[in-house]
C-alpha positions in Angstrom: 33.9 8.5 55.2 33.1 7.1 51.9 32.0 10.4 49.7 31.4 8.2 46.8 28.2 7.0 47.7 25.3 8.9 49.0 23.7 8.0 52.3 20.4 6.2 51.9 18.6 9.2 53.6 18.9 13.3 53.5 20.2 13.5 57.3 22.1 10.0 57.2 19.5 7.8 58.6 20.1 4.4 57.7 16.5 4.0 56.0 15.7 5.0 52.7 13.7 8.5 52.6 10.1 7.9 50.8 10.0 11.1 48.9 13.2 10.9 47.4 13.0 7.4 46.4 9.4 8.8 44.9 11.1 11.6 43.1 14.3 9.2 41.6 11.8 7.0 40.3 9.7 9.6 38.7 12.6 11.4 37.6 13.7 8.1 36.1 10.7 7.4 34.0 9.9 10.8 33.0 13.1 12.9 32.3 14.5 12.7 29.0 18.2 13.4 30.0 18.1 9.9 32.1 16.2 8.3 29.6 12.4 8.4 30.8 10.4 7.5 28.0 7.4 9.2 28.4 8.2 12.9 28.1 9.9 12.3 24.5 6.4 11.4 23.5 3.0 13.0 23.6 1.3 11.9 26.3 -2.0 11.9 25.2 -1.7 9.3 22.8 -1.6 5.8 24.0 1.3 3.7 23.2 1.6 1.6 20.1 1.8 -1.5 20.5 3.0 -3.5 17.3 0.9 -5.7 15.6 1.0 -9.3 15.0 1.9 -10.5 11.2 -0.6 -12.2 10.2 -0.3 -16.0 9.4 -2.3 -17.0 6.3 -2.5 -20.2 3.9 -3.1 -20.3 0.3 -6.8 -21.9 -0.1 -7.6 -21.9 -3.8 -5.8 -20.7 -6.7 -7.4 -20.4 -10.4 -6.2 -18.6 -13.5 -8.6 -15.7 -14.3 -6.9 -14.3 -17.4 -3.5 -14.3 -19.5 -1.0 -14.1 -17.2 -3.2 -13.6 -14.0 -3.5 -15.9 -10.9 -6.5 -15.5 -8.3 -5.5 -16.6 -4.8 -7.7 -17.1 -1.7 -5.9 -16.5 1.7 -7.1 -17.8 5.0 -6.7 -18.2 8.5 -5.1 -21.7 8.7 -6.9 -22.4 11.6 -10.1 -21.6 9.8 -11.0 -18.2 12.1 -11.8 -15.1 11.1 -9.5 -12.9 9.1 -9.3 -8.7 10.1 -12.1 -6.8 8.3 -11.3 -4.3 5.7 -12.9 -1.6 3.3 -12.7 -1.1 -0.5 -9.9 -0.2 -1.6 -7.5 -1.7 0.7 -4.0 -4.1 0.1 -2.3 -6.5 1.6 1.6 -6.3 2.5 2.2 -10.2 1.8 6.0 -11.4 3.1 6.4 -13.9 0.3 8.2 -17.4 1.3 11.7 -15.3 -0.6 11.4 -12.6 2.1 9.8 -10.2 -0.6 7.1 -8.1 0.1 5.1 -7.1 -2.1 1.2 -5.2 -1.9 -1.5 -6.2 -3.2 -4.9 -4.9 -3.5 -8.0 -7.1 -2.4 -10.7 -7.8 -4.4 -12.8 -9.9 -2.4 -16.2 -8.5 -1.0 -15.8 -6.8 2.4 -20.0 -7.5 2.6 -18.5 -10.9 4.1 -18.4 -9.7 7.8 -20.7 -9.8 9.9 -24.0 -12.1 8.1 -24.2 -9.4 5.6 -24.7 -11.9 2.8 -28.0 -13.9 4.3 -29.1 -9.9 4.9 -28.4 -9.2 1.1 -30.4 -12.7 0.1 -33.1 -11.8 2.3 -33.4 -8.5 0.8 -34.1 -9.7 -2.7 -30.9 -8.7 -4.5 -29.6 -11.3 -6.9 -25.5 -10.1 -5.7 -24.2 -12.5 -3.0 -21.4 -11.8 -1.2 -17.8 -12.6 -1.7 -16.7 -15.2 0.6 -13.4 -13.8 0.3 -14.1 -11.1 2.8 -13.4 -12.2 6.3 -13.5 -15.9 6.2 -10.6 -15.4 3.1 -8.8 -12.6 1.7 -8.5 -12.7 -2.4 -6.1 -11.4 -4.7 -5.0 -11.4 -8.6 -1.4 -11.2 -9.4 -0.2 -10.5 -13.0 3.3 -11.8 -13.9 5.5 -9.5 -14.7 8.6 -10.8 -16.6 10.5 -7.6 -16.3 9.5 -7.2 -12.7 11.2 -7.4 -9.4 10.6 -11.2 -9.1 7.7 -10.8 -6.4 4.8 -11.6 -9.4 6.8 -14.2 -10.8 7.6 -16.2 -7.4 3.5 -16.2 -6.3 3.1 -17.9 -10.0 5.2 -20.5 -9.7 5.6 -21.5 -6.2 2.3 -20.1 -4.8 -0.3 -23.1 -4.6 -2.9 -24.5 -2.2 -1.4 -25.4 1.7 1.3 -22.7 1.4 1.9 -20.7 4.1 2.9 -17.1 4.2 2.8 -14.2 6.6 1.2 -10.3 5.4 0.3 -7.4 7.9 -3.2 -6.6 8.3 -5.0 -4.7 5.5 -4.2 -1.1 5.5 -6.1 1.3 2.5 -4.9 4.4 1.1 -7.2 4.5 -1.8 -10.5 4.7 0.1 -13.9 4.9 -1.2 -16.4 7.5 0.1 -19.4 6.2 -2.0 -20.7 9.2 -4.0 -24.0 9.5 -5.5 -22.3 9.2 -9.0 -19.2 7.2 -9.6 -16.9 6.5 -13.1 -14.6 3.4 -12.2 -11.9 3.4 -14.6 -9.5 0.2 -14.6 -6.4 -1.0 -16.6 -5.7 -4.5 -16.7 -4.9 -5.4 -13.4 -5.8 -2.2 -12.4 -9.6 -3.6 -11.9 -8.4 -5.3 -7.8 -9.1 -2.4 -5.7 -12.1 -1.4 -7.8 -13.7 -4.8 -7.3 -14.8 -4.2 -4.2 -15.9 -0.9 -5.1 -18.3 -1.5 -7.4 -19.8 -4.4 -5.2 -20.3 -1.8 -2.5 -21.5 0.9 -5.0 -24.3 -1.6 -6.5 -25.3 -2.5 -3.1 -25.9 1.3 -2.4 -28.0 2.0 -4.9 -25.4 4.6 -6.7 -25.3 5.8 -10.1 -21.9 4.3 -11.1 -20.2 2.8 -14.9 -17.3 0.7 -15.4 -14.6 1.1 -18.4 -12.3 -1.6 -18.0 -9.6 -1.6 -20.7 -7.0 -4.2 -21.8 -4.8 -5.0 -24.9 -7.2 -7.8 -25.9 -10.3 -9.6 -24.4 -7.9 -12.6 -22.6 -5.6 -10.1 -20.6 -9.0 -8.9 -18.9 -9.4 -10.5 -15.2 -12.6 -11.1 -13.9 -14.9 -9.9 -17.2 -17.8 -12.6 -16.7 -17.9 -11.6 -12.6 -17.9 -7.8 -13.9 -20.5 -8.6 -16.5 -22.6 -10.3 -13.5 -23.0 -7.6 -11.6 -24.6 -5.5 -14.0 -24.1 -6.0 -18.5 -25.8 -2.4 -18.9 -23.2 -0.6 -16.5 -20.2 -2.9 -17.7 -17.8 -1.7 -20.2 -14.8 -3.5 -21.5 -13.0 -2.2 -24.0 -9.4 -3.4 -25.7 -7.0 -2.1 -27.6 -7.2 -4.4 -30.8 -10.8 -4.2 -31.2 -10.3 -0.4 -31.1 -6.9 0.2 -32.7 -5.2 1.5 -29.7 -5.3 2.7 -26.3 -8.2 5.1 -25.6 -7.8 8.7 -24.8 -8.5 10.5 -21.2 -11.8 12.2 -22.9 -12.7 8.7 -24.5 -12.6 7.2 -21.1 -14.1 10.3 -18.9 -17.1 10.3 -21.8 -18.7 7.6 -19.3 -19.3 9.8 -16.3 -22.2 11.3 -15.3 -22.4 14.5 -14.6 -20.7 16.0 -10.9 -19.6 12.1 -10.7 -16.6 11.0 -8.8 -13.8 9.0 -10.8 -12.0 6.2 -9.4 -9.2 5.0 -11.8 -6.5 2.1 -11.6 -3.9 1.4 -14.0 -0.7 2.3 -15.3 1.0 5.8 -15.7 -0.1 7.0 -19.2 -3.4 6.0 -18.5 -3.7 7.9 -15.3 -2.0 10.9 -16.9 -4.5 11.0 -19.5 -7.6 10.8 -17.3 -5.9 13.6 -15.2 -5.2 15.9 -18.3 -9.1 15.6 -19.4 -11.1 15.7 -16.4 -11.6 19.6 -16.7 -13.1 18.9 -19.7 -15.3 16.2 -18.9 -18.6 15.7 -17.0 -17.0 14.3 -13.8 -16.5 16.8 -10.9 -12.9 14.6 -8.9 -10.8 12.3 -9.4 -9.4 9.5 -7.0 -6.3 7.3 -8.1 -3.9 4.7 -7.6 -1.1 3.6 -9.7 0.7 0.3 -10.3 4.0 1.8 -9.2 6.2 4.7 -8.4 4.8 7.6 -10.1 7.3 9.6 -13.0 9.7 11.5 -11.7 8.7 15.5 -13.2 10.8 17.8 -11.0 14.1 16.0 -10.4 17.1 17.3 -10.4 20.6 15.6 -10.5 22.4 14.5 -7.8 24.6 11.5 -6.3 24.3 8.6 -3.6 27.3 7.0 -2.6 27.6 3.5 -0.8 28.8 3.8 2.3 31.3 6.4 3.6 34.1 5.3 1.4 32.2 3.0 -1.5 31.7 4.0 -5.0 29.7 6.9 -5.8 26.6 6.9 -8.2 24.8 9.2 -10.3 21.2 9.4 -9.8 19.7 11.0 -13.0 16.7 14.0 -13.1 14.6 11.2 -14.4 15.5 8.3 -11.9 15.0 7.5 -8.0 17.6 6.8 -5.8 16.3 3.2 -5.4 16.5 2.2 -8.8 20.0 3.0 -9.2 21.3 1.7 -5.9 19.7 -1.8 -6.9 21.8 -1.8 -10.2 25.1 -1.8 -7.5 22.8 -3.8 -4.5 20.1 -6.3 -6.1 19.2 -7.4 -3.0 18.1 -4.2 -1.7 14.3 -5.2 -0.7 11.7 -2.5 -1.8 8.0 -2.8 -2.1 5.6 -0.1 -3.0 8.1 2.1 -4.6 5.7 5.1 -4.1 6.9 6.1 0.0 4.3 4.5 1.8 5.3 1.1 2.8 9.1 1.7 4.3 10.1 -1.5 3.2 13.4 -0.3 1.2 14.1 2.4 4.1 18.0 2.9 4.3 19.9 5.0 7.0 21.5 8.3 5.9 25.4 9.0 7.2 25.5 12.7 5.4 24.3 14.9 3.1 20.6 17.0 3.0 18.2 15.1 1.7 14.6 16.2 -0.1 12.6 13.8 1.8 9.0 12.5 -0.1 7.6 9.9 1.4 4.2 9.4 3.4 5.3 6.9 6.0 8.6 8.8 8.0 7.9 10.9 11.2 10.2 13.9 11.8 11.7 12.0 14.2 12.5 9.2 11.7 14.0 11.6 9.5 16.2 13.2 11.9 18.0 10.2 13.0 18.7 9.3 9.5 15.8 7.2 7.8 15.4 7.5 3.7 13.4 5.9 1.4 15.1 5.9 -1.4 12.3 4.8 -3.7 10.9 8.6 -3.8 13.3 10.9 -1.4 16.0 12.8 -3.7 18.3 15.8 -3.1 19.2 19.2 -4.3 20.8 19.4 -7.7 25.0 18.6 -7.0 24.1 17.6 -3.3 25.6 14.1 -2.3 23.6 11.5 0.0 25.9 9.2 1.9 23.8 5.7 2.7 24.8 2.9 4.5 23.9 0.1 2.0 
């Protein structure tokens, strides 16, 4: 009698027994120690199904200021692109294999007829047709940059074809009675949108955008458009420097909510002032990863028997394992996008991001660009 394999029913009929083939299967599907997927996940959420990329063409291009490039992005069938709210980006996959974000600063109004609704309604502000019918973006080249800003300049022009996920926003905007938008430079995208959306509302809001100098300013006649008595554009070299957090915050009404874009010591000097000032919060994004403040010392080394590298108080990870890997990809550099995600062979890390599950973590994901470790500790990556 052959032991090895069980007979096909419990008292050795030759037919298969209909409960236990019911209970294998269930045990199949549903047991984590044979591999059923569904009890290693909560069952009340619905499975995730990944998205499709995107597939967009370059439309239009035009230079709105020094060094800045406006592109329109389409469906290249002509269709309708995903809908989106203030404040949101785009994860474009440039034709390198970069990936870069950037924020759009077309006119979400553009979805469903909402312009004919605004022209019937008497108000002289039309909307953006780069809402759904065309996403829009302004990219300022960076010479000292990672290459992304400087690749859209040159080899970005009308027909080119290029794939981005669909708009996600981590800088939303919940339209308060009273708003002070407060842009640098390029820092005026996201806040585009914004004050489109606050003007159509009706809300108390001002705009200070600042800049070295009047040509580095994108979009100034469109800002002045919407409203010259609201509008503020102030630059360094008619005013002898950069202005101060209180200068800036002196524009809010009172109890208002401030929305601010730009780069780090602008941001830190809005944040240092606010108690001081009229406005009641503040709501911020930055250009890139923000200073590291409470870092401590510690080491990464490449691979289980590479070289071993310090990582400084005042440094990420990511930025010194691209002086010994250039080609590591990043993105956001601020632990939301995952695009520079290494896995981890030993060591503790301090993990800092806003994208990694538990999960993710456990079996060894790190994104370098923010996680760090405890002063002495050593990360082994496989890099």
């Amino acid at each position: 009698m052959d032991l090895s394999t069980p007979p096909p029913d419990l008292y050795g009929r030759p037919r298969a027994d209909t409960f236990f083939r019911f209970l294998t299967a269930f045990g199949d599907r549903y047991s984590p120690a044979l591999g059923g997927p569904l009890l290693r996940r909560n069952p009340r959420r619905p499975y995730s199904r990944p998205t499709q990329a995107l597939q967009l063409v370059v439309t239009a291009r035009r230079q709105v200021a020094a060094d800045v490039v406006e592109l329109t992005l389409a469906d290249p069938s002509g269709g309708p692109l995903p809908a989106w709210q203030p404040g949101a980006h785009l994860r474009l996959t440039l034709p390198s294999g970069r990936e870069r974000h950037y924020s759009l600063c077309g006119d979400p109004a553009d979805q469903a007829g909402q312009a004919g609704q605004a022209e019937q309604a008497g108000q002289a502000e039309q909307a953006d047709p780069a809402g759904r019918s065309g996403y829009r973006i302004a990219v300022r080249r960076l010479p000292d940059g990672g290459g992304g800003s400087a690749e859209i300049h040159d080899t970005l022009h009308p027909g080119t074809r290029l794939a981005a996920r669909r708009p996600r926003n981590g800088f939303a905007f919940c339209a308060e009675p009273a708003v002070l938008f407060l842009a640098g430079g390029i820092g005026i995208t996201p806040l585009l949108p914004m004050l489109r959306e606050a003007r159509r509302n009706g809300l108390d809001w001002h705009l200070v955008h600042t800049g070295r100098s009047a040509d580095t300013l994108p979009f100034a006649a469109e800002l002045r458009a919407l409203d010259p008595a609201r509008v503020h554009l102030r630059t360094d070299d008619e005013h002898g420097g950069p202005p101060t957090g209180a200068e800036l915050l002196a524009h809010a009404p009172r109890g208002a909510a401030v929305y601010c874009c730009g780069p780090a010591p602008m941001l830190t000097a809005v944040q240092r002032a606010l108690d001081a000032s009229p406005a009641a919060s503040l709501h911020f994004e930055r250009f890139g990863a923000a200073p590291v403040t409470d870092g401590e010392p510690f080491a990464v080394r490449l691979g289980a028997d590479g070289p071993e590298l310090p990582v400084p108080a005042d440094r990420s990870a990511l930025d010194v394992l691209r002086e010994a890997r250039p080609g590591l990809p990043y993105s956001c550099k601020q632990g939301f996008c995952g695009t520079c995600e290494v896995r981890l062979l030993a060591g503790t890390p301090d993990h800092r991001d806003r994208r990694l599950t538990p999960e993710r973590r456990a079996a060894g994901a790190l994104l370098p660009c923010v996680s760090r470790a405890a002063a002495g500790e050593t990360l082994v990556l496989d890099v």
